[in-house]
PyMOL Python script that loads the backbone (N, CA, C, O; Angstrom):
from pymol import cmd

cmd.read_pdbstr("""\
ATOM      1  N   UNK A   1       0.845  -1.188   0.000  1.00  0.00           N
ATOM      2  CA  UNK A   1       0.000   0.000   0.000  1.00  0.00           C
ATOM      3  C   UNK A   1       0.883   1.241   0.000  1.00  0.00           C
ATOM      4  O   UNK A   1       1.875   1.185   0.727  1.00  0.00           O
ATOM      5  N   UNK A   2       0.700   2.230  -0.624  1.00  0.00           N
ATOM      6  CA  UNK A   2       0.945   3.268  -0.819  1.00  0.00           C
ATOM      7  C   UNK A   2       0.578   4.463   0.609  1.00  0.00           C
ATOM      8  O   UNK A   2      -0.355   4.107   1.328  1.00  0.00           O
ATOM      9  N   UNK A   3       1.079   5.410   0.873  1.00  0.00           N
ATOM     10  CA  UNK A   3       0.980   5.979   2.158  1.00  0.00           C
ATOM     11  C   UNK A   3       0.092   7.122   2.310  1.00  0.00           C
ATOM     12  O   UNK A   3      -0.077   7.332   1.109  1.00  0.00           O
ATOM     13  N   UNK A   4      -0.547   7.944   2.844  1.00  0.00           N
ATOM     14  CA  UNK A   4      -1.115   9.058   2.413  1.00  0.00           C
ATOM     15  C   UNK A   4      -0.984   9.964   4.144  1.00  0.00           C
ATOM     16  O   UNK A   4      -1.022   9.464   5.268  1.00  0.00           O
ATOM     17  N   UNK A   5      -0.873  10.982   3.852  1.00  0.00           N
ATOM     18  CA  UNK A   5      -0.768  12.192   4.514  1.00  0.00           C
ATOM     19  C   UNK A   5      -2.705  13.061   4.953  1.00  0.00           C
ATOM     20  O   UNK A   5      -3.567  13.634   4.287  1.00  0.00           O
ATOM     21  N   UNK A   6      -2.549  12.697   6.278  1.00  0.00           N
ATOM     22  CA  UNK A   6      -4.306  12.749   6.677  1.00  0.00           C
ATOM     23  C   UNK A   6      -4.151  14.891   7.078  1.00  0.00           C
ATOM     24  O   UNK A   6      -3.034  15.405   7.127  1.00  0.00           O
ATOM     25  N   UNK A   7      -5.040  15.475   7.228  1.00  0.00           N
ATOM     26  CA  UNK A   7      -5.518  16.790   7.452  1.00  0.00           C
ATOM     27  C   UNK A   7      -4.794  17.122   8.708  1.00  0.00           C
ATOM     28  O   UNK A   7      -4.552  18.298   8.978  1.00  0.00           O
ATOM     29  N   UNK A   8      -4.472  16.243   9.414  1.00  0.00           N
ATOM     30  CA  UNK A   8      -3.300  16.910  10.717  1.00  0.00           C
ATOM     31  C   UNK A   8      -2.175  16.918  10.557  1.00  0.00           C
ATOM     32  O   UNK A   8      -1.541  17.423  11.484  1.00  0.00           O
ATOM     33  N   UNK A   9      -1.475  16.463   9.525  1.00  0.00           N
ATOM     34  CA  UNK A   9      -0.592  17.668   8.810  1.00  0.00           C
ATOM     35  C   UNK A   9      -0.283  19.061   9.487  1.00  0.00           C
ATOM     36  O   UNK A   9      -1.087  19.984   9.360  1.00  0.00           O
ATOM     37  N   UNK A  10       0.912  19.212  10.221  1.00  0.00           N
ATOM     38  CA  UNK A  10       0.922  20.910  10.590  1.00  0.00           C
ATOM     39  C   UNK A  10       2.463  21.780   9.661  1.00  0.00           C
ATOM     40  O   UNK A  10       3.208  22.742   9.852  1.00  0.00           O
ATOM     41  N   UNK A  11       2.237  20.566   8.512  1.00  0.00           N
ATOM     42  CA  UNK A  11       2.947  21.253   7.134  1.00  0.00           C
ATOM     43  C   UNK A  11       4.415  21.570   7.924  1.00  0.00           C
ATOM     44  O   UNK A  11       4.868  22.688   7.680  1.00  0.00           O
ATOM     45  N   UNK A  12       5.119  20.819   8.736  1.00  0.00           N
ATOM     46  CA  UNK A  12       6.354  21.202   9.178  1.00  0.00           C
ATOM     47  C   UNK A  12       7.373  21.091   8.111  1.00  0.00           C
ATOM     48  O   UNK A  12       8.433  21.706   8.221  1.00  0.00           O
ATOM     49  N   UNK A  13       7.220  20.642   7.492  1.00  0.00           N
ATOM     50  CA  UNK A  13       8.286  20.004   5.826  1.00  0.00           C
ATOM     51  C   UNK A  13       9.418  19.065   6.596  1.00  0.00           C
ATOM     52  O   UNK A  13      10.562  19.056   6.140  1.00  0.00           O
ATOM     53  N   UNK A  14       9.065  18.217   7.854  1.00  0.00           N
ATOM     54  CA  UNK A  14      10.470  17.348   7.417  1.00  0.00           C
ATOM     55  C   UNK A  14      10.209  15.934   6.888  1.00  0.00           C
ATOM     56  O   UNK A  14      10.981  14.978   6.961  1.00  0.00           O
ATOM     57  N   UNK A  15       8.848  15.970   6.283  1.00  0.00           N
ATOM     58  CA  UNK A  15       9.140  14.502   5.573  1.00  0.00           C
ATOM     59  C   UNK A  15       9.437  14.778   4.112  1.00  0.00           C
ATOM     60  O   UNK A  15       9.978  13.811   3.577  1.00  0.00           O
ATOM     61  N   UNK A  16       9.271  15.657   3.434  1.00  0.00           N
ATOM     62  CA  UNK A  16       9.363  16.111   1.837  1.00  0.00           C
ATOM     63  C   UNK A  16      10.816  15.830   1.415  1.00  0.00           C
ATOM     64  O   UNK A  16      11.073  15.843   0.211  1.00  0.00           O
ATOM     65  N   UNK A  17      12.162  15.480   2.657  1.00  0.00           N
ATOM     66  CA  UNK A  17      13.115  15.579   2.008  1.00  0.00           C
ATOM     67  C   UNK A  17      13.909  14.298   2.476  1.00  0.00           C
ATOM     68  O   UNK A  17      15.108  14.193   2.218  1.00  0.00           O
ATOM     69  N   UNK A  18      13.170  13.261   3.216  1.00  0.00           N
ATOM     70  CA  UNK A  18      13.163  12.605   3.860  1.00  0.00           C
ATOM     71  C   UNK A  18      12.543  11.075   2.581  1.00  0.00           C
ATOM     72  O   UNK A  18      12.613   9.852   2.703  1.00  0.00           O
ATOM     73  N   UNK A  19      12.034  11.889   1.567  1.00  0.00           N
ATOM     74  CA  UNK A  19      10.985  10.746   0.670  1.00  0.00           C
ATOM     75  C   UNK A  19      12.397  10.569  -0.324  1.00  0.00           C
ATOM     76  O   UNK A  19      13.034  11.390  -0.983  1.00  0.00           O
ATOM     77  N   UNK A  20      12.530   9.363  -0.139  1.00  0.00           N
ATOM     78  CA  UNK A  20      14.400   8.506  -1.448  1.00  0.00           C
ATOM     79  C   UNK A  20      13.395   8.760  -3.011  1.00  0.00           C
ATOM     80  O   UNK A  20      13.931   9.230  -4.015  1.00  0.00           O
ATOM     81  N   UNK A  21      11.771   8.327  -2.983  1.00  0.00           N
ATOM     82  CA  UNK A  21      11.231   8.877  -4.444  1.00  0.00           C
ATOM     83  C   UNK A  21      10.654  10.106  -4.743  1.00  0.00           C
ATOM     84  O   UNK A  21       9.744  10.228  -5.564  1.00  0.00           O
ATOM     85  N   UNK A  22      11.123  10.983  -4.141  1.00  0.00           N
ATOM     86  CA  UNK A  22      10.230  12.225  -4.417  1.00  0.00           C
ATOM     87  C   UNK A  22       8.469  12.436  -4.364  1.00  0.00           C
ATOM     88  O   UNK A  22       7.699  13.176  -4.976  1.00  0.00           O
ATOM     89  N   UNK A  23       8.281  11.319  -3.239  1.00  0.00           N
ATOM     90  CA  UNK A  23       6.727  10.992  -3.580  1.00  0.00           C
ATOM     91  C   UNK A  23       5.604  12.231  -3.180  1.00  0.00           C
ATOM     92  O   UNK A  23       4.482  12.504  -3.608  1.00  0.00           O
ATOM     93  N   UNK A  24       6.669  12.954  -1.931  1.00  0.00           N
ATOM     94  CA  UNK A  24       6.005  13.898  -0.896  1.00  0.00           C
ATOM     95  C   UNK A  24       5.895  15.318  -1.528  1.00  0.00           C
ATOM     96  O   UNK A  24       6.997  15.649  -1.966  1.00  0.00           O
ATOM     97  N   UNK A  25       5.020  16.190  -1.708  1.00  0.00           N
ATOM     98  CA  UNK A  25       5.328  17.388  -2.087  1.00  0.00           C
ATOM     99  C   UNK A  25       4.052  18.120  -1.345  1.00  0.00           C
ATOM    100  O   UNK A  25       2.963  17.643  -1.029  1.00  0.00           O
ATOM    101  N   UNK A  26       4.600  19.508  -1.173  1.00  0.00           N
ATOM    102  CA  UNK A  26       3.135  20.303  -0.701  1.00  0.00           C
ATOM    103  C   UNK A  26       1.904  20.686  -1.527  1.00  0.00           C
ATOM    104  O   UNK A  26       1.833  21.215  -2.636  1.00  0.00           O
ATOM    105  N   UNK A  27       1.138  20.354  -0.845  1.00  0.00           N
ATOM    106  CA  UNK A  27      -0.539  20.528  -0.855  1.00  0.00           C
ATOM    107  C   UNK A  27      -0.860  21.566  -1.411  1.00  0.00           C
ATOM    108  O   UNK A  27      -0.012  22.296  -1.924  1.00  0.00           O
ATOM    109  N   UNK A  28      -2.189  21.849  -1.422  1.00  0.00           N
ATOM    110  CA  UNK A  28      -3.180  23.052  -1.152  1.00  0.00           C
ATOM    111  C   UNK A  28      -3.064  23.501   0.445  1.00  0.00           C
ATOM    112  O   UNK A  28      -2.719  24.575   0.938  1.00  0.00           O
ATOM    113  N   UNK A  29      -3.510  22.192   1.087  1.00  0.00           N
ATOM    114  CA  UNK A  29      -3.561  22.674   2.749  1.00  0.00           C
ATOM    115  C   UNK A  29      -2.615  22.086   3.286  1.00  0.00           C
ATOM    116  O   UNK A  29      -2.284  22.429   4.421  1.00  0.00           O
ATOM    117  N   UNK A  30      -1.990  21.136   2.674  1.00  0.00           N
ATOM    118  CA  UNK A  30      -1.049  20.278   3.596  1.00  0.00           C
ATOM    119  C   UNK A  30      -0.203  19.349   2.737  1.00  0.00           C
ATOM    120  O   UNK A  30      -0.903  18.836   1.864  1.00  0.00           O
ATOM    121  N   UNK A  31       1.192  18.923   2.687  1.00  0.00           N
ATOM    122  CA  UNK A  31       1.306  17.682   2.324  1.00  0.00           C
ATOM    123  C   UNK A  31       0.934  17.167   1.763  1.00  0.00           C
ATOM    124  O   UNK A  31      -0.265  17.249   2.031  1.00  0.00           O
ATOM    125  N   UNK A  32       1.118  16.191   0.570  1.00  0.00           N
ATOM    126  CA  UNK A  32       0.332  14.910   0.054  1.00  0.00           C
ATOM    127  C   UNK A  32       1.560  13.885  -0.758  1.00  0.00           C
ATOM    128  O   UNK A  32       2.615  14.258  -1.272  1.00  0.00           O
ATOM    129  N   UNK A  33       1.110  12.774  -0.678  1.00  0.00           N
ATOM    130  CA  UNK A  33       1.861  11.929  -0.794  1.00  0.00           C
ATOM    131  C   UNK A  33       1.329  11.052  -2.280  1.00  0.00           C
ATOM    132  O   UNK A  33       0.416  10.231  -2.192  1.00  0.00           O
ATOM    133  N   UNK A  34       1.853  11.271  -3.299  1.00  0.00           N
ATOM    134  CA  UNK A  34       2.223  10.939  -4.711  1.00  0.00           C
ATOM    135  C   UNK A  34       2.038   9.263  -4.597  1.00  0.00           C
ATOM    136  O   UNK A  34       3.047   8.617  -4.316  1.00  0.00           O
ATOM    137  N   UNK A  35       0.973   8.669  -4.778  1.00  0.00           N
ATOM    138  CA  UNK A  35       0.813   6.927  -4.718  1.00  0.00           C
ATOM    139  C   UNK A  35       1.444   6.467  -5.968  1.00  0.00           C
ATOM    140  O   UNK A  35       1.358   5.239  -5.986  1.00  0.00           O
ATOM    141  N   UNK A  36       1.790   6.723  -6.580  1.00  0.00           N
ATOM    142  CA  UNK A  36       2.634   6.197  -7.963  1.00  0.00           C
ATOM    143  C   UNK A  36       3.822   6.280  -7.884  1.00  0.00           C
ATOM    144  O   UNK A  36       4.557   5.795  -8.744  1.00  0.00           O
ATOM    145  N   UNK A  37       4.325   7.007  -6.680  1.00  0.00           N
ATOM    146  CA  UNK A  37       5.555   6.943  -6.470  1.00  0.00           C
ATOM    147  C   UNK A  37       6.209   6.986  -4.986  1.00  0.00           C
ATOM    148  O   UNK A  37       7.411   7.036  -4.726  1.00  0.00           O
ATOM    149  N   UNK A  38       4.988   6.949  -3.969  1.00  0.00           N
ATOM    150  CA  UNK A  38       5.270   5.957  -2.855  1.00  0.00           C
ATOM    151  C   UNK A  38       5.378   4.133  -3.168  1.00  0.00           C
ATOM    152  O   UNK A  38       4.674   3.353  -3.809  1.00  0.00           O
ATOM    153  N   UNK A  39       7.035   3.936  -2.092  1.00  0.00           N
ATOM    154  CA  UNK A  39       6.674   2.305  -2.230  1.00  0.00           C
ATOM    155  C   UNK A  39       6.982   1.806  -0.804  1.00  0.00           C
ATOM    156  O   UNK A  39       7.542   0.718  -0.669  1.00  0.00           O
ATOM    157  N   UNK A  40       6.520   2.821   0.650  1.00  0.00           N
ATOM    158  CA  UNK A  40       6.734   2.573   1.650  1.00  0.00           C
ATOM    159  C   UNK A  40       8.290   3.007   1.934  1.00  0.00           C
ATOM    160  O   UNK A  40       8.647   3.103   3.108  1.00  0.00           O
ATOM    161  N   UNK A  41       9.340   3.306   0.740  1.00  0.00           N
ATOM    162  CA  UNK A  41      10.961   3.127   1.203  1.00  0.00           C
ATOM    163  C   UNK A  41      11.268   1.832   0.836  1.00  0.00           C
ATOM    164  O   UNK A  41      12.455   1.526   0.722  1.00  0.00           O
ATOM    165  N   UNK A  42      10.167   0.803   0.577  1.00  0.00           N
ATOM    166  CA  UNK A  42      11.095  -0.743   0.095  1.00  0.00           C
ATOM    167  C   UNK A  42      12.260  -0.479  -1.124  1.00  0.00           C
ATOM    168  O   UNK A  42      12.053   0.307  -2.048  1.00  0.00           O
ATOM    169  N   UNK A  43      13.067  -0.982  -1.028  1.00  0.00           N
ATOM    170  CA  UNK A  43      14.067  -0.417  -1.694  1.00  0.00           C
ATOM    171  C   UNK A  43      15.466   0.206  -1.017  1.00  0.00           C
ATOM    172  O   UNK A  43      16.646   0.008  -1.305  1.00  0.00           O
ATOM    173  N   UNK A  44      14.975   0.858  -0.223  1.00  0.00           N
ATOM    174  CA  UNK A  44      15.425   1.555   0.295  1.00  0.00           C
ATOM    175  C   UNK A  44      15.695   1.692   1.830  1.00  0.00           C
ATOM    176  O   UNK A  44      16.835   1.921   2.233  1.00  0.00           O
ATOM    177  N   UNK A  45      14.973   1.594   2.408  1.00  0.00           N
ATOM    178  CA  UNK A  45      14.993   1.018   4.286  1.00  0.00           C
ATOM    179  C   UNK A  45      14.053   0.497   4.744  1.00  0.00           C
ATOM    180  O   UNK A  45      12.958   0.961   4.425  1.00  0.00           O
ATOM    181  N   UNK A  46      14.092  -0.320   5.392  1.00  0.00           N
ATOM    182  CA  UNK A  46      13.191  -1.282   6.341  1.00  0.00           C
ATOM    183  C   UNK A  46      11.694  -0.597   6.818  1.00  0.00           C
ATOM    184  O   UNK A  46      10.713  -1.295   7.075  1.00  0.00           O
ATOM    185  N   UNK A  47      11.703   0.930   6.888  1.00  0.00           N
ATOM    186  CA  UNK A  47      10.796   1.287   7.950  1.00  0.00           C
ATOM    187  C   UNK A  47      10.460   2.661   6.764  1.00  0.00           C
ATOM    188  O   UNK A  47      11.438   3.018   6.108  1.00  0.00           O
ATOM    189  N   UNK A  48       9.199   3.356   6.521  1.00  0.00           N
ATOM    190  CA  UNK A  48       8.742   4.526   5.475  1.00  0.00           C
ATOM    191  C   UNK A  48       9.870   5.747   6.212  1.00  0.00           C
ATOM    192  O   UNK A  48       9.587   5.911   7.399  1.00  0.00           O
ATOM    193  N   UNK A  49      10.543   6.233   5.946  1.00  0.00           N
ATOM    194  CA  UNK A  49      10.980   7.471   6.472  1.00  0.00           C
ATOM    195  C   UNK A  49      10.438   8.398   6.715  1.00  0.00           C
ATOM    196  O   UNK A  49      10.821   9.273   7.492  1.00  0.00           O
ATOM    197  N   UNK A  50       9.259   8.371   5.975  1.00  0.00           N
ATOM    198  CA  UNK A  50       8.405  10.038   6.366  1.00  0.00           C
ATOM    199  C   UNK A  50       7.612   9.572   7.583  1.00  0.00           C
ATOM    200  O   UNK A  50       7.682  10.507   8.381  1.00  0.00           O
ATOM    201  N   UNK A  51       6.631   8.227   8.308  1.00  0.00           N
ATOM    202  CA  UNK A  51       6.668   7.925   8.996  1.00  0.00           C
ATOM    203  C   UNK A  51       7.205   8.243  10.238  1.00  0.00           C
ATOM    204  O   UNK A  51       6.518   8.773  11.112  1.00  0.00           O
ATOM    205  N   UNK A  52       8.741   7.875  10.433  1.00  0.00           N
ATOM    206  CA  UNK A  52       9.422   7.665  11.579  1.00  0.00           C
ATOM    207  C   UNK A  52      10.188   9.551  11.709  1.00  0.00           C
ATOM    208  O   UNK A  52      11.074   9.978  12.450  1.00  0.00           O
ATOM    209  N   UNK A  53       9.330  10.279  10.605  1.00  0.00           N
ATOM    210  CA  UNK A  53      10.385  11.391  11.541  1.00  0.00           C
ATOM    211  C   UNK A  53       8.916  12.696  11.458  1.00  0.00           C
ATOM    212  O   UNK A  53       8.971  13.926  11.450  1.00  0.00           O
ATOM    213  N   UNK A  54       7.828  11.836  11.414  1.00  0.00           N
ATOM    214  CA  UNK A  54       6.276  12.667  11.299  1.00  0.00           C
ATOM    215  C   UNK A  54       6.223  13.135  12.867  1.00  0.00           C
ATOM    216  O   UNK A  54       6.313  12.179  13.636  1.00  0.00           O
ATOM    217  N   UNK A  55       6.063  14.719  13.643  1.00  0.00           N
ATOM    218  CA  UNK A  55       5.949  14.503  14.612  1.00  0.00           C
ATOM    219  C   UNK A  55       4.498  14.367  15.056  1.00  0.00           C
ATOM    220  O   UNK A  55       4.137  14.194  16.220  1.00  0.00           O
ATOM    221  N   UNK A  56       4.138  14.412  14.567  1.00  0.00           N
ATOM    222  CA  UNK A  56       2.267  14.329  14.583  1.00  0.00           C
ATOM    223  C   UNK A  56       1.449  13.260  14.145  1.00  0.00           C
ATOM    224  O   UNK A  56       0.269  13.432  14.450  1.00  0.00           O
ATOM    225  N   UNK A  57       1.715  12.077  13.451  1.00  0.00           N
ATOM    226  CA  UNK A  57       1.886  10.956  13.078  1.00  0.00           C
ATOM    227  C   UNK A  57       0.680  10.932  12.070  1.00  0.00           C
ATOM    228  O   UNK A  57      -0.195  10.067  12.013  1.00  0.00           O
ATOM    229  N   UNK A  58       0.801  11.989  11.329  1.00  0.00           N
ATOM    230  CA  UNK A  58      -0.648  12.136  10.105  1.00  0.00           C
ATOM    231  C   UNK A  58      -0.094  11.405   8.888  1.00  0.00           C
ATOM    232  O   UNK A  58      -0.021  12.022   7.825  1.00  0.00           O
ATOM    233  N   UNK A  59       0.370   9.915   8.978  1.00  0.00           N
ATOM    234  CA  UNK A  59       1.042   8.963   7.982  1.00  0.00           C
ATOM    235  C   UNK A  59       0.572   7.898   7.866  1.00  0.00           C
ATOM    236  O   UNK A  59       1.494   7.179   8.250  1.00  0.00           O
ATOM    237  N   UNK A  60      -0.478   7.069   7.519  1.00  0.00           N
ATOM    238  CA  UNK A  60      -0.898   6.289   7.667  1.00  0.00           C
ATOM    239  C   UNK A  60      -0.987   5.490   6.193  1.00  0.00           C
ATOM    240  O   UNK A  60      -0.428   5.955   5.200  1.00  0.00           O
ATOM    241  N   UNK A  61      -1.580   4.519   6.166  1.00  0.00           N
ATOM    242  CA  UNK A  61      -1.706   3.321   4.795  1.00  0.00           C
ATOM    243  C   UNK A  61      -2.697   4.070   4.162  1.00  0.00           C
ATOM    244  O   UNK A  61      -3.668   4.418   4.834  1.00  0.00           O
ATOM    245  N   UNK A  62      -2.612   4.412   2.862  1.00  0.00           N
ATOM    246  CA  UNK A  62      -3.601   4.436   1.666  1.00  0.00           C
ATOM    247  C   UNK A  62      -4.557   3.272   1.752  1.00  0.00           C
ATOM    248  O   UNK A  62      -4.209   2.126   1.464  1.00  0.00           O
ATOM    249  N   UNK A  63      -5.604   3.550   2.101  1.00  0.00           N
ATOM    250  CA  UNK A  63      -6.426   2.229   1.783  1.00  0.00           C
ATOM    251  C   UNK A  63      -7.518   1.738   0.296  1.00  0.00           C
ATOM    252  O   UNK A  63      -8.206   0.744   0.061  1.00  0.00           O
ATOM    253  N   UNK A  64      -7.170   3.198  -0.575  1.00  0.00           N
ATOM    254  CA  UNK A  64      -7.635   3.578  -1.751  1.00  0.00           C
ATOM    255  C   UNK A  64      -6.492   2.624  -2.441  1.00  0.00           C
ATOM    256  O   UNK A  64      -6.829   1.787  -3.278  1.00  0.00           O
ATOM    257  N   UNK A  65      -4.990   2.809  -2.010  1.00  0.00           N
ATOM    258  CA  UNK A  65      -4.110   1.794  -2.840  1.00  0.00           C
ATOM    259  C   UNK A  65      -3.459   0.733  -2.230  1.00  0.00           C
ATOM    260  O   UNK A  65      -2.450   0.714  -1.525  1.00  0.00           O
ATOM    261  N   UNK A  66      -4.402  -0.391  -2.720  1.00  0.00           N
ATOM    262  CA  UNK A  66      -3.317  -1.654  -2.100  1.00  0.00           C
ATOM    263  C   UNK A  66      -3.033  -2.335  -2.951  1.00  0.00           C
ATOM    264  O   UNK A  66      -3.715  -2.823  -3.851  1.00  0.00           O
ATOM    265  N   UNK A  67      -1.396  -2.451  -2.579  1.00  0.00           N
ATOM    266  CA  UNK A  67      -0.476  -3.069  -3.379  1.00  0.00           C
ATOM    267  C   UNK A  67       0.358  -4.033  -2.108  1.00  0.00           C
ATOM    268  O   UNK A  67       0.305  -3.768  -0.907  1.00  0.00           O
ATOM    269  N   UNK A  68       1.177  -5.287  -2.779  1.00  0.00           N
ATOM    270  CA  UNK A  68       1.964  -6.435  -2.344  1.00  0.00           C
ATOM    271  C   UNK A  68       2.833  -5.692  -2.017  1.00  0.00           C
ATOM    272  O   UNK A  68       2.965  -4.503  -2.310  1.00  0.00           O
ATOM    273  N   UNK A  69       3.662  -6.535  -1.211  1.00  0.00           N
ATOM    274  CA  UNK A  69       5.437  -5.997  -0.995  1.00  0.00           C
ATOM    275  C   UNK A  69       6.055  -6.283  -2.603  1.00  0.00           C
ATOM    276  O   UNK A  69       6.819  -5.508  -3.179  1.00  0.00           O
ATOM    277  N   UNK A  70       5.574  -7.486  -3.133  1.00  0.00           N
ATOM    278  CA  UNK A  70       6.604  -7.725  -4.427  1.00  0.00           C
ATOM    279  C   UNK A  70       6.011  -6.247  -5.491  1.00  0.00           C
ATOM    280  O   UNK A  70       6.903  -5.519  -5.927  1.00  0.00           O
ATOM    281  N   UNK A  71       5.180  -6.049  -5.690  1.00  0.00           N
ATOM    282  CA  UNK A  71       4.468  -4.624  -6.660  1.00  0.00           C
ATOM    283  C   UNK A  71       5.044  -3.445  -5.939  1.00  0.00           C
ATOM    284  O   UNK A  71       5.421  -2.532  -6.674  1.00  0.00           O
ATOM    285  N   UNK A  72       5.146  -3.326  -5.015  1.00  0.00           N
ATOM    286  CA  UNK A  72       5.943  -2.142  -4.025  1.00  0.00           C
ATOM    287  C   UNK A  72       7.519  -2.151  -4.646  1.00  0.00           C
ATOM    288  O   UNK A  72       8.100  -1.199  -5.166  1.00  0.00           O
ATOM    289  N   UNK A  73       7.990  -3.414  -4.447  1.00  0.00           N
ATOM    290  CA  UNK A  73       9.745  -3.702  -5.469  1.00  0.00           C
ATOM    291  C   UNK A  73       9.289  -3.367  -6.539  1.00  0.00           C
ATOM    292  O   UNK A  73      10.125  -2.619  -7.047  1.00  0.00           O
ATOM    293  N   UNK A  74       8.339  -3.496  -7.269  1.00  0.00           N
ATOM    294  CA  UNK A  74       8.687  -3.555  -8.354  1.00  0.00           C
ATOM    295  C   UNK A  74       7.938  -1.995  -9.140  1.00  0.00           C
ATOM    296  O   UNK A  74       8.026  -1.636 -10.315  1.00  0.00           O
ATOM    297  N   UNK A  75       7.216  -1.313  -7.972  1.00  0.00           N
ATOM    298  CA  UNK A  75       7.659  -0.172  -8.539  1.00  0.00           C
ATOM    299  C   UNK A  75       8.995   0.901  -7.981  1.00  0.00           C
ATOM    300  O   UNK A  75       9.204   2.058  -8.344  1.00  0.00           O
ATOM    301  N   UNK A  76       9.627   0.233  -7.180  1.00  0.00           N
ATOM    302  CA  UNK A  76      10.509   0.907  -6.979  1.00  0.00           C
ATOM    303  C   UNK A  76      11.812   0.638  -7.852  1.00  0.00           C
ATOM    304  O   UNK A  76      12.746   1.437  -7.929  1.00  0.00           O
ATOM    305  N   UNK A  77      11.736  -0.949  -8.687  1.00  0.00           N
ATOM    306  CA  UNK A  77      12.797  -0.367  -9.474  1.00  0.00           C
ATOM    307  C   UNK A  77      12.439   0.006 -10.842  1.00  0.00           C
ATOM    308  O   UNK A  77      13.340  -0.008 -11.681  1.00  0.00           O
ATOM    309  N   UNK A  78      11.239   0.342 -11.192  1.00  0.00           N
ATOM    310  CA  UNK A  78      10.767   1.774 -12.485  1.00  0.00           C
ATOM    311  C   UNK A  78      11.042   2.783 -12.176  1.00  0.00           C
ATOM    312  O   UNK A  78      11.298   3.433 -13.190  1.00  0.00           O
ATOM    313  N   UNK A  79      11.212   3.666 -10.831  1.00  0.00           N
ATOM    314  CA  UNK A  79      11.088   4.443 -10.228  1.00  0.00           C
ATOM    315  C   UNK A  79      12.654   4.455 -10.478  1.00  0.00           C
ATOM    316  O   UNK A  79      12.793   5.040 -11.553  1.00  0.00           O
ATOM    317  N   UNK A  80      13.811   4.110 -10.025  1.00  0.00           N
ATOM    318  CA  UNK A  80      15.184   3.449 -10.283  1.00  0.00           C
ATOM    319  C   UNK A  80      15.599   3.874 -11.481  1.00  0.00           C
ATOM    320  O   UNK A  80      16.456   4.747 -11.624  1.00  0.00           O
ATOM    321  N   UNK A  81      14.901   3.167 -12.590  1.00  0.00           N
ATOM    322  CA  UNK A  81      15.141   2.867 -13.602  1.00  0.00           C
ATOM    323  C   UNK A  81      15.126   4.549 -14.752  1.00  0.00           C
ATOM    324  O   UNK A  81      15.814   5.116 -15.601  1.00  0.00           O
ATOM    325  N   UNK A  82      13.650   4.726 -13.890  1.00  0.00           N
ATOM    326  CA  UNK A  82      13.379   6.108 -14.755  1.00  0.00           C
ATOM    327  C   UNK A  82      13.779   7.443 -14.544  1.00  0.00           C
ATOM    328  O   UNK A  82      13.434   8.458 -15.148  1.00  0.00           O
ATOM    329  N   UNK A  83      14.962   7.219 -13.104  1.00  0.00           N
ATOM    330  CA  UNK A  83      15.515   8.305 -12.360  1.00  0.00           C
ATOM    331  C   UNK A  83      15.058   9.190 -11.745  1.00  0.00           C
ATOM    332  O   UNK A  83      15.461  10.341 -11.581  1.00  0.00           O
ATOM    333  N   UNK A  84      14.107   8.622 -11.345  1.00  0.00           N
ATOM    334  CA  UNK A  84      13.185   9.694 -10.162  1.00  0.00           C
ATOM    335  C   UNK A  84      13.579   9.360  -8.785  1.00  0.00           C
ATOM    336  O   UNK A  84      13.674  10.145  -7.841  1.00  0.00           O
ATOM    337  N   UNK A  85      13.807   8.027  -8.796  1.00  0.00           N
ATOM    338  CA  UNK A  85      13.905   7.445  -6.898  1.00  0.00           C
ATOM    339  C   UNK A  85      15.851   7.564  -6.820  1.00  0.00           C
ATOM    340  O   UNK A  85      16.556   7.102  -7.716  1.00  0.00           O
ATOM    341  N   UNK A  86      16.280   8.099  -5.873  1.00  0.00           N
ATOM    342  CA  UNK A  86      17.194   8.292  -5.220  1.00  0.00           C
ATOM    343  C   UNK A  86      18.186   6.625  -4.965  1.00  0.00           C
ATOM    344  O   UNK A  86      17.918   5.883  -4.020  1.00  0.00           O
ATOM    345  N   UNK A  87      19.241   6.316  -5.937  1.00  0.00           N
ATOM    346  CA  UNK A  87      19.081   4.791  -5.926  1.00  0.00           C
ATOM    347  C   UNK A  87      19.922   4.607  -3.811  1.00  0.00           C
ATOM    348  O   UNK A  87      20.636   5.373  -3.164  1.00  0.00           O
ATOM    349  N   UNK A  88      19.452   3.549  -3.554  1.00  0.00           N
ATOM    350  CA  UNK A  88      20.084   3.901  -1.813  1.00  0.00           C
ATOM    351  C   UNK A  88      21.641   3.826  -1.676  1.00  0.00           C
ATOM    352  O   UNK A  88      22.513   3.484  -2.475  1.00  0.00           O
ATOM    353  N   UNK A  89      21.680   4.219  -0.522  1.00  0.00           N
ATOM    354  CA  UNK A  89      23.220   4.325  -0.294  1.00  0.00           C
ATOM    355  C   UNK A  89      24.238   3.080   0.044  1.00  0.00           C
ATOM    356  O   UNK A  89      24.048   2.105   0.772  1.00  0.00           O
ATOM    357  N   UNK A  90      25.360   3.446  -0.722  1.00  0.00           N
ATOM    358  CA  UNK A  90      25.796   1.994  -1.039  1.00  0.00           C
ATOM    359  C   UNK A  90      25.961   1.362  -2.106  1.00  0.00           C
ATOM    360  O   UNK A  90      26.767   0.468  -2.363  1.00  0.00           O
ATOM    361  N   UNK A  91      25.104   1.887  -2.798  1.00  0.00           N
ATOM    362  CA  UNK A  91      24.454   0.475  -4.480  1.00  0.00           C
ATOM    363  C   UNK A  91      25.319   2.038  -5.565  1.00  0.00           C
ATOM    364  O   UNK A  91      25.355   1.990  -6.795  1.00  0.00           O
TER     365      UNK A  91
END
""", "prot")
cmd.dss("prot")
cmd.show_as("cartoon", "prot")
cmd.util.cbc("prot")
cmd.orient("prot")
């Protein structure tokens, strides 16, 4: 599943730079999170990054998009491929 950014949002910007695919960008009112190019961070780290550094915790599962862990890989390496996602550190 893809992630989405709920209305308590208090627009602090530290997940926008925090996203390895560029998924995060600002709103109208807040935040929003790009489902075609969220893949949770699989790819990339164990745990969503915008998640673990939300201080308000307005990060939750898309339930409009559900997708596998293997469809999550495998849009992250189109995402890779097409030079939008940040390839991780190391590789």
């Amino acid at each position: 599943m893809a992630l989405m950014i709920t209305d308590a949002c208090i627009n602090c910007d530290v997940c926008e730079p925090e996203c390895p695919n560029s998924a995060i960008s600002p709103g109208e009112d807040y935040y929003a999170i790009d489902p075609a190019r969220c893949t949770e961070c699989i790819g990339h780290f164990d745990t969503p990054q915008c998640v673990e550094v939300c201080p308000v915790d307005c990060i939750p599962l898309n339930p409009d998009v559900v997708e596998t862990r293997e469809q999550l890989q495998a849009k992250y390496a189109d995402l890779i491929e097409a030079g939008i996602a940040r390839p991780p550190k190391g590789r």
